[in-house]
C-alpha positions as CSV (number, residue, x, y, z in Angstrom):
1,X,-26.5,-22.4,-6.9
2,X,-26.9,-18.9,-5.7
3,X,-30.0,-16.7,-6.6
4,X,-31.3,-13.5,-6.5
5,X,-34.9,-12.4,-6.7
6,X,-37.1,-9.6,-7.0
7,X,-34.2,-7.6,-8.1
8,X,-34.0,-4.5,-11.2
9,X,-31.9,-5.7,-13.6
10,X,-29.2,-3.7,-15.7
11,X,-28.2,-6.3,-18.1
12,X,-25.3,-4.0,-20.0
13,X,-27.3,-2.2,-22.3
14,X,-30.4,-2.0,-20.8
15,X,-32.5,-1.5,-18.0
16,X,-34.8,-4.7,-18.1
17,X,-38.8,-4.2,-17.4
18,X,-39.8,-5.2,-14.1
19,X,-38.3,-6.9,-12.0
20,X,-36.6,-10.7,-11.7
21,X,-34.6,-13.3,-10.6
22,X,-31.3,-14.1,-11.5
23,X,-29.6,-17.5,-10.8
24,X,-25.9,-18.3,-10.8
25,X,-24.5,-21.3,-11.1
26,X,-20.6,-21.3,-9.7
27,X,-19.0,-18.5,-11.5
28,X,-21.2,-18.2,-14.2
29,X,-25.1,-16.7,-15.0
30,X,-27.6,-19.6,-15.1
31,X,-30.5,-17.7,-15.9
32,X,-32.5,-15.0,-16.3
33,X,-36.1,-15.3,-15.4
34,X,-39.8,-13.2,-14.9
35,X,-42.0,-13.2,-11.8
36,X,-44.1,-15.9,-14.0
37,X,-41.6,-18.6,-12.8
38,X,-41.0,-19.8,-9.5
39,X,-38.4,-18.2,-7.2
40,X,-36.1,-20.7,-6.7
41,X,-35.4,-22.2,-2.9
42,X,-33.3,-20.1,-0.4
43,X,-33.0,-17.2,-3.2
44,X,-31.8,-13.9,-2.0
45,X,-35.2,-11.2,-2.0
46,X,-33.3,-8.0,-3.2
47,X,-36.8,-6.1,-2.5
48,X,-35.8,-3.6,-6.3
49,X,-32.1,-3.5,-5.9
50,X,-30.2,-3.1,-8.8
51,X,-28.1,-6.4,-9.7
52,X,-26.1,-4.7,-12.8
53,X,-22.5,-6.2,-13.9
54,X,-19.9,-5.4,-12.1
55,X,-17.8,-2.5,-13.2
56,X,-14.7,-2.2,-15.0
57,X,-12.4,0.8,-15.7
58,X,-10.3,0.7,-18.7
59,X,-7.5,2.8,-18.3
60,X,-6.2,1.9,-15.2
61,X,-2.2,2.1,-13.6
62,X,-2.2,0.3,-11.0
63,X,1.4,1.5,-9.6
64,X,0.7,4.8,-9.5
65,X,-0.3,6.5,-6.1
66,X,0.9,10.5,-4.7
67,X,2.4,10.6,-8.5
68,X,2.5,14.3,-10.2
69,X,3.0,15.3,-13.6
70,X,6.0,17.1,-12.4
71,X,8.0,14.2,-11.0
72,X,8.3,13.4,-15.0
73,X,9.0,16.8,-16.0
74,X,11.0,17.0,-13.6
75,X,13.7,14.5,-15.0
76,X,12.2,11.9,-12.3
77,X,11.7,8.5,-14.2
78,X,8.0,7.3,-13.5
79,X,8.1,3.8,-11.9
80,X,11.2,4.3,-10.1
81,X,10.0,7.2,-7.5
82,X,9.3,3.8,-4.8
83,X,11.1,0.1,-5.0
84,X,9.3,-2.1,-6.9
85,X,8.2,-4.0,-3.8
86,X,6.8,-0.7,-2.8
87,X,4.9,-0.1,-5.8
88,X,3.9,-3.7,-5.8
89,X,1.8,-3.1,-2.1
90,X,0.4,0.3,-4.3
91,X,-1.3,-1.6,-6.8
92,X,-2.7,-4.2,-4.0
93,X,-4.1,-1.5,-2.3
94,X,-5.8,0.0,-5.3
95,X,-7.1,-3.3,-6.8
96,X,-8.8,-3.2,-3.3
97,X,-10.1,0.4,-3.8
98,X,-11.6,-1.3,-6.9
99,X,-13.3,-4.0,-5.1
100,X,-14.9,-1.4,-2.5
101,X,-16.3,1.1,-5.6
102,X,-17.9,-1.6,-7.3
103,X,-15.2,-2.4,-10.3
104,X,-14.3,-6.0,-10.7
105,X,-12.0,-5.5,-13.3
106,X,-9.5,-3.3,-15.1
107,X,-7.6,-2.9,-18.0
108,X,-4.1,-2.1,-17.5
109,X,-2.9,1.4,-19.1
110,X,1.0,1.1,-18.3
111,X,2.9,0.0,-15.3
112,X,6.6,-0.7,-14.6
113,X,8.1,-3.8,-13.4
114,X,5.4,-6.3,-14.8
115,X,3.3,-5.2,-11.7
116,X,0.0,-5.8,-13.4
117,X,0.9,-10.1,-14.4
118,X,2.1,-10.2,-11.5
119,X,-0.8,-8.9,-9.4
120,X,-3.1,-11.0,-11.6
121,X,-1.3,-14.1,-11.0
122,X,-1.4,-13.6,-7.1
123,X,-5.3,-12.8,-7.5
124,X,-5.8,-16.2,-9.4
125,X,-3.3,-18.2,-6.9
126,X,-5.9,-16.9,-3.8
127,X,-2.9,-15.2,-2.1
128,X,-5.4,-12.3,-2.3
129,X,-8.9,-11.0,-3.7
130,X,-8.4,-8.0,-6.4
131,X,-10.5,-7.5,-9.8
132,X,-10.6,-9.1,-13.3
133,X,-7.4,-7.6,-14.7
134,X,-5.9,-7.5,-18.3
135,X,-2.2,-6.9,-17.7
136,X,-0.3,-4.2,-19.7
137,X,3.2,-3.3,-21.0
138,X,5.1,-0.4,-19.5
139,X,4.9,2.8,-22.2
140,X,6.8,1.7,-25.1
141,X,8.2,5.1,-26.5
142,X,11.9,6.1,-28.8
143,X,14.8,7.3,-28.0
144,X,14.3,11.6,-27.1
145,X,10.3,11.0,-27.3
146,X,8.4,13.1,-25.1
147,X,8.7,10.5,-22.1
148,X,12.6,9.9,-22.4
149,X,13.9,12.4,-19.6
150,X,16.1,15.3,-21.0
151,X,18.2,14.7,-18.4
152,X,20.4,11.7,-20.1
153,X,22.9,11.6,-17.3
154,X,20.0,10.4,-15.2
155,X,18.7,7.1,-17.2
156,X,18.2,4.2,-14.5
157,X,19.9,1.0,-15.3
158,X,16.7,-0.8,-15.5
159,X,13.3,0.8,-16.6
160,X,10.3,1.8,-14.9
161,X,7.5,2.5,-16.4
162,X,8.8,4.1,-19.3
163,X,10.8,1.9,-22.0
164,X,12.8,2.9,-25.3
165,X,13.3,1.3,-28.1
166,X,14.3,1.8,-32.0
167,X,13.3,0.7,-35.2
168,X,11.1,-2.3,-36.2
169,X,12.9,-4.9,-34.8
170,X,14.0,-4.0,-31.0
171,X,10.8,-2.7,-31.0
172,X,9.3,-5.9,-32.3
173,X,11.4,-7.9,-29.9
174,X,10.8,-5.6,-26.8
175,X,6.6,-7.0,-27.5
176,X,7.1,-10.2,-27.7
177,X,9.2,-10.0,-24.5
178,X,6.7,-8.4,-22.2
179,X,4.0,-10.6,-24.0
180,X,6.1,-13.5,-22.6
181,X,5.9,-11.9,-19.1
182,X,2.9,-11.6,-18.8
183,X,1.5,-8.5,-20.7
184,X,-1.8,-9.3,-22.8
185,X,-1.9,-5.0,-23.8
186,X,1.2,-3.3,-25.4
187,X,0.6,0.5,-24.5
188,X,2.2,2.9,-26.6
189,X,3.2,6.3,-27.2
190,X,2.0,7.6,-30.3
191,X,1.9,11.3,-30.1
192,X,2.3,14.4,-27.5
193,X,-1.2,15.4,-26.3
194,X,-3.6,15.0,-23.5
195,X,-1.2,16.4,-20.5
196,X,1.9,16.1,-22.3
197,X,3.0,19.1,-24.3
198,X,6.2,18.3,-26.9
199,X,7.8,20.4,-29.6
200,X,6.8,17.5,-31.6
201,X,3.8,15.6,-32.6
202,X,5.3,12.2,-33.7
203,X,6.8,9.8,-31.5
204,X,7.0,7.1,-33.0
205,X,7.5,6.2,-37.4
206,X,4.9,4.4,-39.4
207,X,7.2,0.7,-39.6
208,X,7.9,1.3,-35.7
209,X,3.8,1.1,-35.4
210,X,3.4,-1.4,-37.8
211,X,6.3,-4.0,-36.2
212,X,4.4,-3.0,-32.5
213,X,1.0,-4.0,-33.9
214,X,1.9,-7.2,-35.9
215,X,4.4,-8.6,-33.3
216,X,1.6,-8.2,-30.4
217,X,-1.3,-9.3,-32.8
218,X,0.8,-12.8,-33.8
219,X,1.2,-13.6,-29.9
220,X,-2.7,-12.7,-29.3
221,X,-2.2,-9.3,-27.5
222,X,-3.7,-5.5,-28.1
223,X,-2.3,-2.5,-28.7
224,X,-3.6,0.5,-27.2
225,X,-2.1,3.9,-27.8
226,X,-1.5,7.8,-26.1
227,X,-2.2,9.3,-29.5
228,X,-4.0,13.1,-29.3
229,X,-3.7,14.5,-33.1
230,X,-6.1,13.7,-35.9
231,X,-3.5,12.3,-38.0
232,X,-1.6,10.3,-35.7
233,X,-5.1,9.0,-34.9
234,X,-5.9,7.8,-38.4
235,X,-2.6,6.1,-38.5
236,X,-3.0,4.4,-35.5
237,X,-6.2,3.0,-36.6
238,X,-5.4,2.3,-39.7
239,X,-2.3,0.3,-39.0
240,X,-4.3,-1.9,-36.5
241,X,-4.5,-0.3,-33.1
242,X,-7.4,-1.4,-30.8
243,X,-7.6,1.6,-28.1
244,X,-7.2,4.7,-28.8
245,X,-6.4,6.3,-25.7
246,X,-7.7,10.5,-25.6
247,X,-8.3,11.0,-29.2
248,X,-8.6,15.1,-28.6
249,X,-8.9,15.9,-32.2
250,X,-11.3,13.3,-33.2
251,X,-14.2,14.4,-35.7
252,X,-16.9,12.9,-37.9
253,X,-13.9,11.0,-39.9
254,X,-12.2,9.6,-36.8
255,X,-15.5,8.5,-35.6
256,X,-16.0,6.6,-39.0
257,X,-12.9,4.9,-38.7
258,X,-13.4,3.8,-35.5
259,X,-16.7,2.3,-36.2
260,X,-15.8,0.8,-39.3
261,X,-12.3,-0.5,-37.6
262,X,-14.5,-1.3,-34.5
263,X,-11.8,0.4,-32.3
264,X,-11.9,1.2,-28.7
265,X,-11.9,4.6,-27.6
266,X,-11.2,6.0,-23.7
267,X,-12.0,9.6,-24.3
268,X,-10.4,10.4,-20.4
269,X,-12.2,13.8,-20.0
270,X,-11.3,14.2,-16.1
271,X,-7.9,14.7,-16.4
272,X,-7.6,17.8,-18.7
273,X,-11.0,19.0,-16.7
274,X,-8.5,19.4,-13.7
275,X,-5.8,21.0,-15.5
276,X,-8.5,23.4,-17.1
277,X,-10.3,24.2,-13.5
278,X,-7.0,24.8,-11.7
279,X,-5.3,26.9,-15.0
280,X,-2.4,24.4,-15.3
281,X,-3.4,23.5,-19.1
282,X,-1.3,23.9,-22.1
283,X,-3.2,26.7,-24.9
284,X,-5.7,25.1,-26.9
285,X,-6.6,22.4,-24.2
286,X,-9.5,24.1,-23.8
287,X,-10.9,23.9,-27.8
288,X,-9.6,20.4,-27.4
289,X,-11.4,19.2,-24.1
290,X,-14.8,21.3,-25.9
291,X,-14.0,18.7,-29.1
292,X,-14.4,15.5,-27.2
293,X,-17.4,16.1,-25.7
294,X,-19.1,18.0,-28.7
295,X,-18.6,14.5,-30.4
296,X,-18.9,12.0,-27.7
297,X,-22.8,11.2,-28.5
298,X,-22.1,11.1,-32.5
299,X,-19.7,8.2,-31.7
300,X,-22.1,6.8,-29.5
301,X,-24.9,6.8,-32.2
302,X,-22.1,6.2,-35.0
303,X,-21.6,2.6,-32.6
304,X,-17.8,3.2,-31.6
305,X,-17.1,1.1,-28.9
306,X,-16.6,4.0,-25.6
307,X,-14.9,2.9,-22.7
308,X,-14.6,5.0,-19.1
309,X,-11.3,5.0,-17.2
310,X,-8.5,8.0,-16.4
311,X,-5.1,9.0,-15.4
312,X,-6.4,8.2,-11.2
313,X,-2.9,8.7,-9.1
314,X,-3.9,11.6,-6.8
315,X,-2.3,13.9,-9.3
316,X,-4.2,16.7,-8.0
317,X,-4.6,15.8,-3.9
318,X,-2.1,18.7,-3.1
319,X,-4.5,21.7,-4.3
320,X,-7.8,19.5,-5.0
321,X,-8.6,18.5,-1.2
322,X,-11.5,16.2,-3.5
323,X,-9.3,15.2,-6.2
324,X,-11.8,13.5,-8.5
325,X,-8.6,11.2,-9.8
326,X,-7.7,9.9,-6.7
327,X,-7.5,6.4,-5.8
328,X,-10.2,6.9,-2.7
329,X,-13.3,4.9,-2.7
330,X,-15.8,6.0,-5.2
331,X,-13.9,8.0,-7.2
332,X,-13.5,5.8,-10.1
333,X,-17.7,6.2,-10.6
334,X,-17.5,9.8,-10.6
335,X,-16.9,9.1,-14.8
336,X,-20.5,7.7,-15.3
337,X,-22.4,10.7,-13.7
338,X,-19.9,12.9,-15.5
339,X,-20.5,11.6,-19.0
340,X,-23.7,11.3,-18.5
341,X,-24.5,15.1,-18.2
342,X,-23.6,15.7,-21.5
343,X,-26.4,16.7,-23.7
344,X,-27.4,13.3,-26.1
345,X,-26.1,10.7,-23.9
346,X,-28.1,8.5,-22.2
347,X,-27.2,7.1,-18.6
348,X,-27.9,3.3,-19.8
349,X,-25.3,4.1,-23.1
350,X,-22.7,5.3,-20.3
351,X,-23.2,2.6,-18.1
352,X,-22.6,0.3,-21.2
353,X,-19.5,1.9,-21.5
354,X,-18.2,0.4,-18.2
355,X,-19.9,-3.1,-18.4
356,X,-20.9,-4.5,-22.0
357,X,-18.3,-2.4,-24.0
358,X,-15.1,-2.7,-21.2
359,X,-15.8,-7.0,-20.9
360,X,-15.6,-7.2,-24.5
361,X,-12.4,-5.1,-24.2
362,X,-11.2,-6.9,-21.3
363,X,-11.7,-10.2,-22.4
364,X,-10.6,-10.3,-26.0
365,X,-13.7,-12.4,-27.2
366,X,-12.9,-15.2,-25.2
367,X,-15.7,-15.2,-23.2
368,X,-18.5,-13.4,-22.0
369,X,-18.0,-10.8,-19.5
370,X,-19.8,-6.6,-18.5
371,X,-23.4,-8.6,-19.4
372,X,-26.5,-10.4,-17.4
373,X,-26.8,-13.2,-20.0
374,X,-26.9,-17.0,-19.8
375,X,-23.8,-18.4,-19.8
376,X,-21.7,-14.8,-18.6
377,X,-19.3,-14.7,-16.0
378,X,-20.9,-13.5,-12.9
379,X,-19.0,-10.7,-11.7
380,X,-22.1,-8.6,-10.5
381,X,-22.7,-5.7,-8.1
382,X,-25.8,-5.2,-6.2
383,X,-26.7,-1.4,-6.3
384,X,-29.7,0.1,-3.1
385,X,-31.1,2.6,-6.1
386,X,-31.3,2.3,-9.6
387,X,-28.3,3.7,-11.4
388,X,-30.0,4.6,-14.7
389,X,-32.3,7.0,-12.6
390,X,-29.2,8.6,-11.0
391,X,-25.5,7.6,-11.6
392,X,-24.2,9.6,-9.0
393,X,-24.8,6.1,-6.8
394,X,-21.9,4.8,-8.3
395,X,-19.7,7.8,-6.7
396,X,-21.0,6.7,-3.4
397,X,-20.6,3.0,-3.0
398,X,-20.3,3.3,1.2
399,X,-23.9,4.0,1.3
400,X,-25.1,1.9,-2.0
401,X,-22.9,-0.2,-3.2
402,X,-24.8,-3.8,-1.1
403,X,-22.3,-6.4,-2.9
404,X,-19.7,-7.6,-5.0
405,X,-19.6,-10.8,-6.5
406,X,-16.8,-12.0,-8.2
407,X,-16.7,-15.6,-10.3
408,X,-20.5,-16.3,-8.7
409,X,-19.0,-15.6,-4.9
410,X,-19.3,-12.8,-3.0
411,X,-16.6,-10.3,-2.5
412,X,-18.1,-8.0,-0.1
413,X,-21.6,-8.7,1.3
414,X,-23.3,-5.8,2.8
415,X,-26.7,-7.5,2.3
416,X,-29.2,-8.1,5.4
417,X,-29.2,-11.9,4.0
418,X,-25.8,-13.9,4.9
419,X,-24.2,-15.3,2.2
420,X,-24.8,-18.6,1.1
421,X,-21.8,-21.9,0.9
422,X,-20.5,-20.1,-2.6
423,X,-19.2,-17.6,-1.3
424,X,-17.6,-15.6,1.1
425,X,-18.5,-12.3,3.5
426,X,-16.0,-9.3,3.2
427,X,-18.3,-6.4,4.9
C-alpha cells in the first residue's frame, strides 16, 4: 500500500475541497478519503501538493523528431528520412520526454513501421519505462491523395508512414492487417486542411470510409481522422468516426453531431498558430484558426468530448529558437495554459481534457483511467502548486513536476520522502 496525505486533489473534473489522502493499492486507487479519517501508517505528507492524474496527450507521433513540413512537400516520404531502427530510438526518447513532463500516456496519431505496438510491447515486457500508449496505424490515404508524393518515380518499396490503398476492400484488408500488428487506432486521411493545402478537398469516397470504419470497429479498434472541411466532417461522423482530428470548419451543427455521436475532438490550435506567427500559412488559415477557438467553449458546454495533443516534431526549431512543438521537456503542457486563456473556458474543463476525457479515449471503456476514483488505475503526478490556479506549472515540470507514478509505482520521485517497496526512484 502506498499513500499520500495532506495533498490537493484534482480528481479529472474537479478540484476537490480541502485537502486529503489518497491510498493506492498496487496499480490501482484504493481510496479517497477527508482529514476526518485517520492517515494511514508511513503515508507520504504532500504538505498541499497537487496529486492530479497523470497526463495524457492525444495526438501524439512518436517517430517523428527534426521533421519539416517540407521534407513531404518536398517529394521526401515521411517515415523513411531515418532507418526504422533509428526512428525506433526516436520514439524511446520521446516516450521519455513524456515521462519527464508529466504525461503517462499517449494516443498514437500515425507512425510508420508499427513503431507505436512495438514500443508498447517493450514498455509492458520491462525492457524499458515509457507511458500508457494506444498504438496507431500509419496514415491510411488513396492513390494521388494529398500525402502520395507527386514524385511517382520516387515511391519506396516498403511504406513509411504514409500507406495507399483503393476501394473498400484493400482498404478493408490493409485494417484488419495493422489491427493484427498491433494497431488498436486506424488514422486516416479524410480531407486537405490543417497544414496541408490540396487542389482538392476529398481524399477519400464515402464506401472507402465506410469499409475503414466497419472493418476496424468488427476487430475492436478506432478510427480517427485528418478531416478540416465542414462536410467532410459530418461524413466522418456520421459514418462512425471516433476522433476527429482539427475540425477547422466546425460550427453549432458539427458541435451537435459530435455531442450527440459522442465523438472525440483534438482541435490542435498550436500548429497553424506557428504557421500564422511566422507568415508560412495558406489564405484563409487565419478565419479558420479564429473558427476553432470562437467555438471551443460552445463544444465544451454542448459536452463534446475535447482532447489536447499536436503535430510536436520540432517542425519549427530552425526559426523558433522556442518551438512550442518541440519534443523538449515541458512542451507538451504548454496546450493547457494555451487553451485555457481563451475567454469561457475554465482551467479545470482544460485540464479534463488531458485526464478524464483522454483515459476514456485511451482506454476504450475497458477500464478506468485520467480519474482519482476507487478502483482507477493509478497513473498520478504530484504537482508543487495547484494547476487550476495557474496551468503554466504544467510547462515547467523541472521545477514542479515532484512525481510520476505509473501502475501505483513511481516513475520519477523528486519528493523529499524516499519511495516506498512499490516502487521505484528515477530523479
Amino acid at each position: 500500500m502506498l499513500s499520500f496525505t495532506n495533498a490537493r486533489i484534482f480528481d479529472g473534473a474537479t478540484m476537490r475541497p480541502g485537502r486529503g489522502t489518497v491510498t493506492l493499492d498496487g496499480p490501482r486507487i484504493a481510496a479517497i478519503t477527508g482529514p476526518e479519517i485517520p492517515v494511514p501508517e508511513g503515508a507520504i505528507d504532500l504538505n498541499g501538493m497537487t496529486l492530479m492524474p497523470g497526463l495524457i496527450t492525444c495526438h501524439f507521433h512518436a517517430d517523428f523528431y527534426k521533421f519539416t513540413l517540407a521534407q513531404g512537400l518536398a517529394g521526401d516520404p515521411l517515415g523513411k528520412e531515418l532507418p526504422p531502427g533509428v526512428l525506433m530510438a526516436i520514439a524511446i526518447r520521446n516516450a521519455g520526454i513524456l515521462l519527464e513532463s508529466g504525461f503517462t500516456g499517449y494516443i498514437g496519431a500515425a507512425c510508420g513501421h508499427d513503431i507505436d505496438a512495438q514500443l508498447k510491447l517493450a514498455i509492458a515486457e520491462g525492457i524499458n519505462p515509457g507511458p500508457r500508449i494506444r498504438a496507431c496505424s500509419p496514415h491510411l490515404g488513396t492513390t494521388a491523395d494529398l500525402n502520395d508524393s507527386k514524385k511517382w518515380w520516387r515511391r519506396m518499396q516498403t511504406p513509411g508512414t504514409d500507406v495507399f490503398g483503393d476501394g473498400p476492400e484493400e482498404l478493408r484488408k490493409m485494417v484488419r492487417e495493422f489491427i493484427r500488428r498491433g494497431a488498436q487506432t486506424i488514422k486516416i486521411f479524410a480531407s486537405r486542411g490543417h497544414g496541408f493545402p490540396s487542389t482538392f478537398i476529398r481524399n477519400m469516397e464515402r464506401d472507402e470510409i465506410t469499409a475503414i470504419v466497419q472493418a476496424a470497429h468488427g476487430r475492436g479498434a478506432k478510427v480517427r481522422a485528418h478531416v478540416a472541411d465542414k462536410a467532410m466532417i459530418m461524413e466522418c461522423i456520421g459514418l462512425g468516426v471516433d476522433i476527429i482530428d482539427h475540425g477547422d470548419e466546425v460550427d453549432e451543427e458539427v458541435i451537435e453531431a459530435m455531442a450527440k455521436a459522442g465523438t472525440f475532438w483534438v482541435p490542435s490550435l498550436v500548429y497553424p498558430k506557428c504557421l500564422l506567427e511566422l507568415g508560412w500559412a495558406e489564405p484563409g488559415t487565419q478565419e479558420l484558426y479564429d473558427n476553432v477557438r470562437k467555438y471551443l467553449p460552445l463544444a465544451q458546454k454542448a459536452g463534446v468530448r475535447i482532447l489536447p495533443g499536436d503535430d510536436y516534431s520540432g517542425v519549427f526549431r530552425e526559426v523558433l529558437p522556442d518551438d512550442p512543438l518541440d519534443h523538449q521537456v515541458g512542451r507538451y503542457g504548454r496546450e493547457f495554459a494555451y487553451y485555457g486563456a481563451i475567454e469561457g473556458l475554465s482551467p479545470e474543463e482544460v485540464l479534463s481534457w488531458g485526464t478524464k476525457n483522454a483515459g476514456a479515449a485511451l482506454l476504450d471503456g475497458e477500464d478506468r483511467l485520467g480519474v482519482i476514483a476507487p478502483g482507477a488505475l493509478a497513473d498520478l503526478i504530484i504537482i508543487d502548486g495547484d494547476p487550476c490556479a495557474d496551468l503554466s506549472l504544467l510547462a515547467r515540470p523541472q521545477e514542479a513536476l515532484k512525481a510520476v507514478i505509473r501502475d501505483g509505482a513511481f516513475v520519477i520521485n523528486r519528493l523529499d520522502q524516499p519511495a516506498t517497496k512499490t516502487g521505484r526512484i528515477a530523479a
